[in-house]
DRENLO-55528 format. One line per field, with one value per residue: x, y, z of N, C-alpha, C in turn; residue number from 1; residue in one letter; chain. Coordinates in Angstrom, 2 decimals. Layout:
N
n.X <- [X, ...]
n.Y <- [Y, ...]
n.Z <- [Z, ...]
ca.X <- [X, ...]
ca.Y <- [Y, ...]
ca.Z <- [Z, ...]
c.X <- [X, ...]
c.Y <- [Y, ...]
c.Z <- [Z, ...]
i <- [NUM, ...]
aa <- [A, ...]
ch <- [A, ...]
This chain:
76
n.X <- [-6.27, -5.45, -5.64, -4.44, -4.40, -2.54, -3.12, -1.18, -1.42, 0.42, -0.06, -0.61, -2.21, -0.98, -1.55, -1.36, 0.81, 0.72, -1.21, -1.02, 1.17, -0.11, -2.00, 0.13, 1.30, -1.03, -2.25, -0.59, -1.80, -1.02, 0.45, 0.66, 1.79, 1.15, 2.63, 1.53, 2.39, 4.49, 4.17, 5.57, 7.13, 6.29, 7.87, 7.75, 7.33, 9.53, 8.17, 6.43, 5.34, 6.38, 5.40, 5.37, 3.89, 4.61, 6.18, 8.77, 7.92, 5.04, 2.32, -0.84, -2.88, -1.79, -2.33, -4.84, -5.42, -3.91, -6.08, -8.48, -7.36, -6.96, -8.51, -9.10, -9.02, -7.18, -7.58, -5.39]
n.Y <- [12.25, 9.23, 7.74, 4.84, 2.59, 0.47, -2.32, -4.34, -8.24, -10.66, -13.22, -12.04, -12.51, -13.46, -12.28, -9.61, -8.45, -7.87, -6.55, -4.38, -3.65, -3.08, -0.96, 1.30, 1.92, 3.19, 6.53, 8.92, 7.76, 7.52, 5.38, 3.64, 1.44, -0.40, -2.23, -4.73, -5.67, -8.80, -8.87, -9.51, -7.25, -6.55, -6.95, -3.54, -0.80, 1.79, 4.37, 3.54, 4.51, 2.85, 1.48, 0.79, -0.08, 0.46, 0.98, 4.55, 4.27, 4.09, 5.33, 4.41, 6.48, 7.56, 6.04, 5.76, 8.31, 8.15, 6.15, 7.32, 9.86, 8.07, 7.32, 4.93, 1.78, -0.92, -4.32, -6.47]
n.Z <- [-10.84, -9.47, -5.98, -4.35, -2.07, -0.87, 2.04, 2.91, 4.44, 6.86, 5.80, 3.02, -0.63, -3.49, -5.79, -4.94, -5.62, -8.65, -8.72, -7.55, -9.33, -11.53, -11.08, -10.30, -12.78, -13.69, -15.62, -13.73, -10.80, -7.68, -5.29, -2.38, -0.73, 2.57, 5.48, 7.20, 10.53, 10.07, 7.28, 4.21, 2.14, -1.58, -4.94, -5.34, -7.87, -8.58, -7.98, -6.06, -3.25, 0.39, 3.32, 6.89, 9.14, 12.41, 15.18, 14.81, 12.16, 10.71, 12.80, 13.62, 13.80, 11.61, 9.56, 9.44, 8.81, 6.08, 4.73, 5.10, 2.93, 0.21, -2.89, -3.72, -1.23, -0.78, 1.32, 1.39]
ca.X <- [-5.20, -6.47, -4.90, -4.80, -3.63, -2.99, -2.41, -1.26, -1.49, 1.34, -0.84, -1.74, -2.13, 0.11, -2.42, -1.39, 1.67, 0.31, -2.31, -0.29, 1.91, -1.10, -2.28, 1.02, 1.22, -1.72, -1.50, -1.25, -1.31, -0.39, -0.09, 1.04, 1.59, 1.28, 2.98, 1.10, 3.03, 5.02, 4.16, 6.66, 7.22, 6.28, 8.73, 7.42, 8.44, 10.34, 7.40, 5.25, 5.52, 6.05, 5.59, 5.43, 2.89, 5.22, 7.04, 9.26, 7.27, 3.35, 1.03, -2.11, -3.49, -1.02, -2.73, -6.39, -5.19, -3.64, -7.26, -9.22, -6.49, -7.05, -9.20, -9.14, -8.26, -7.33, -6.91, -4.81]
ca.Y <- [11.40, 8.49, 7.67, 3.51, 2.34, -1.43, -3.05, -6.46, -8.18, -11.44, -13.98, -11.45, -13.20, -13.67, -11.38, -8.78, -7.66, -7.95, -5.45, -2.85, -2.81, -2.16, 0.34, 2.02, 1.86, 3.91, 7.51, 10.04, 7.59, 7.93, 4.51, 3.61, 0.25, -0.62, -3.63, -4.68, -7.03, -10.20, -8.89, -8.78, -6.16, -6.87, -5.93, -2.40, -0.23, 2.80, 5.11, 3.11, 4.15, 1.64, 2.27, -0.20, 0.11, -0.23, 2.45, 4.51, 4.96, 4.76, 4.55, 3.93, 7.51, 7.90, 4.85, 6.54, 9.61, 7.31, 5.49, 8.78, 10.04, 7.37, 7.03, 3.09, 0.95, -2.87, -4.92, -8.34]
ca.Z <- [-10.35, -8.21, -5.12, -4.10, -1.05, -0.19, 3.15, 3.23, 5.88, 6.44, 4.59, 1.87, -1.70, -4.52, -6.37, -4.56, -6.87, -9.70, -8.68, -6.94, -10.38, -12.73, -10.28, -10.37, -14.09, -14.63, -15.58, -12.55, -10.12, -6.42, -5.30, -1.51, 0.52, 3.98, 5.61, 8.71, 10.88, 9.23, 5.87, 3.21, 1.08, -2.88, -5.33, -6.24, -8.64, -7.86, -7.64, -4.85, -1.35, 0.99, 4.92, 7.60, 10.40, 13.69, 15.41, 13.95, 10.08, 10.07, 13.63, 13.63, 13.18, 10.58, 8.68, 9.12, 7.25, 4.85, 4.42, 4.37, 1.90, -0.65, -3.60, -3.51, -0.04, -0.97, 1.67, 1.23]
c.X <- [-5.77, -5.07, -4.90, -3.60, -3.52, -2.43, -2.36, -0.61, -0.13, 0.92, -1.54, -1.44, -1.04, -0.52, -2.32, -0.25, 1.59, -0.39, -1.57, 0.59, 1.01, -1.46, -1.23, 1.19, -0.39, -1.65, -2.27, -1.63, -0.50, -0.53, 1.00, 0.27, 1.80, 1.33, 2.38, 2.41, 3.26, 4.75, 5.26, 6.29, 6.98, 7.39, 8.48, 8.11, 8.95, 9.26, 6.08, 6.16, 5.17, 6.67, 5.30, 4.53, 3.54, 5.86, 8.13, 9.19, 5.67, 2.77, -0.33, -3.33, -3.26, -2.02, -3.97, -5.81, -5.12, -4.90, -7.77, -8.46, -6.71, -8.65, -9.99, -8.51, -8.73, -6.54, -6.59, -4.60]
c.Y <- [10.54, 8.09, 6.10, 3.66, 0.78, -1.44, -3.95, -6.40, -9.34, -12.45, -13.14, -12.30, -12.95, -12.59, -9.95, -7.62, -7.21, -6.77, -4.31, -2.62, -2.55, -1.09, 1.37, 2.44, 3.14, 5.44, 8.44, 9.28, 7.25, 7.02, 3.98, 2.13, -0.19, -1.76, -3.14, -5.92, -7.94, -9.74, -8.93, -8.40, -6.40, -6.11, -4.64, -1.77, 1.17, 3.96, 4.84, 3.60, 3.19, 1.92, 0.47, 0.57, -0.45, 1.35, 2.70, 4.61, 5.10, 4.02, 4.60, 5.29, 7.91, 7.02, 5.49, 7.36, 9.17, 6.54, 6.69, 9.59, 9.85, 7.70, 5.67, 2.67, -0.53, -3.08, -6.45, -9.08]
c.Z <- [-9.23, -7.36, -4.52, -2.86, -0.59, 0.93, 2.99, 4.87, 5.80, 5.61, 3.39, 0.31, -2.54, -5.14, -6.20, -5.43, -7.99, -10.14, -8.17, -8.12, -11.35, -11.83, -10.80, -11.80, -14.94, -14.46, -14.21, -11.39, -8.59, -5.83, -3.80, -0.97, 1.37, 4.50, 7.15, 9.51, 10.50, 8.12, 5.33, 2.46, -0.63, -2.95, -6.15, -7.29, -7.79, -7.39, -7.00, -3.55, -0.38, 2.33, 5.46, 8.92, 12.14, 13.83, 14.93, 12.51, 10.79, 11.80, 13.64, 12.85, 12.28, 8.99, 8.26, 8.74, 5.74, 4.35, 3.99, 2.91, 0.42, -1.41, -3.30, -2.35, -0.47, 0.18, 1.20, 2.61]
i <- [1, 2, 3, 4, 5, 6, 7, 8, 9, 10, 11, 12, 13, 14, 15, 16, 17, 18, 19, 20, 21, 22, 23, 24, 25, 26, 27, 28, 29, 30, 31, 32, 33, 34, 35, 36, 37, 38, 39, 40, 41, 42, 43, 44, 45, 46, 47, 48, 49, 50, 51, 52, 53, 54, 55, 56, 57, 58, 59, 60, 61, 62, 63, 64, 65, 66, 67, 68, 69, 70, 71, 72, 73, 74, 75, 76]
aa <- [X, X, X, X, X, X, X, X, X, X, X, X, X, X, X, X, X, X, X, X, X, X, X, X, X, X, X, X, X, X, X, X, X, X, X, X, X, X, X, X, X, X, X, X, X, X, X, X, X, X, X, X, X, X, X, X, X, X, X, X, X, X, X, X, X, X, X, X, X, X, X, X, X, X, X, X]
ch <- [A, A, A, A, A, A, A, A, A, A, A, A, A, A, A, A, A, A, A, A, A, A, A, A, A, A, A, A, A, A, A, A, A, A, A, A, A, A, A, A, A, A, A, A, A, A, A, A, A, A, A, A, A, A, A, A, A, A, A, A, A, A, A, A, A, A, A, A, A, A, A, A, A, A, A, A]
């Protein structure tokens, strides 16, 4: 089961959806994305996690777990 993790950043590409739903799509899976500041949110599907890097959900150390964690780290 692979594990992908994207951060976008607020300028992250159009490209970026596209790729976080084949990701998600493949079998097993585990596929998590992290909005840094100004990002917006793609429209995932129901089985992406989607955190936000501000207080209150994901800080900083939280994020390095979430890197070490991962299989794959894309940033946008």
């Amino acid at each position: 089961m692979a594990a992908f993790l994207h951060i976008l950043k607020r300028d992250s590409s159009a490209l970026a959806a596209p790729v976080i739903d084949a990701h998600r799509r493949e079998a097993g899976a585990r596929v998590t994305v992290v909005l840094l500041e100004g990002a917006v949110p793609p429209a995932p599907g129901p089985d992406v996690t989607v955190r936000r890097l501000a207080a209150g959900d994901l800080d900083y150390s939280g994020l390095l777990d979430l890197i070490f964690d991962a299989d794959h780290v894309l940033t946008w």
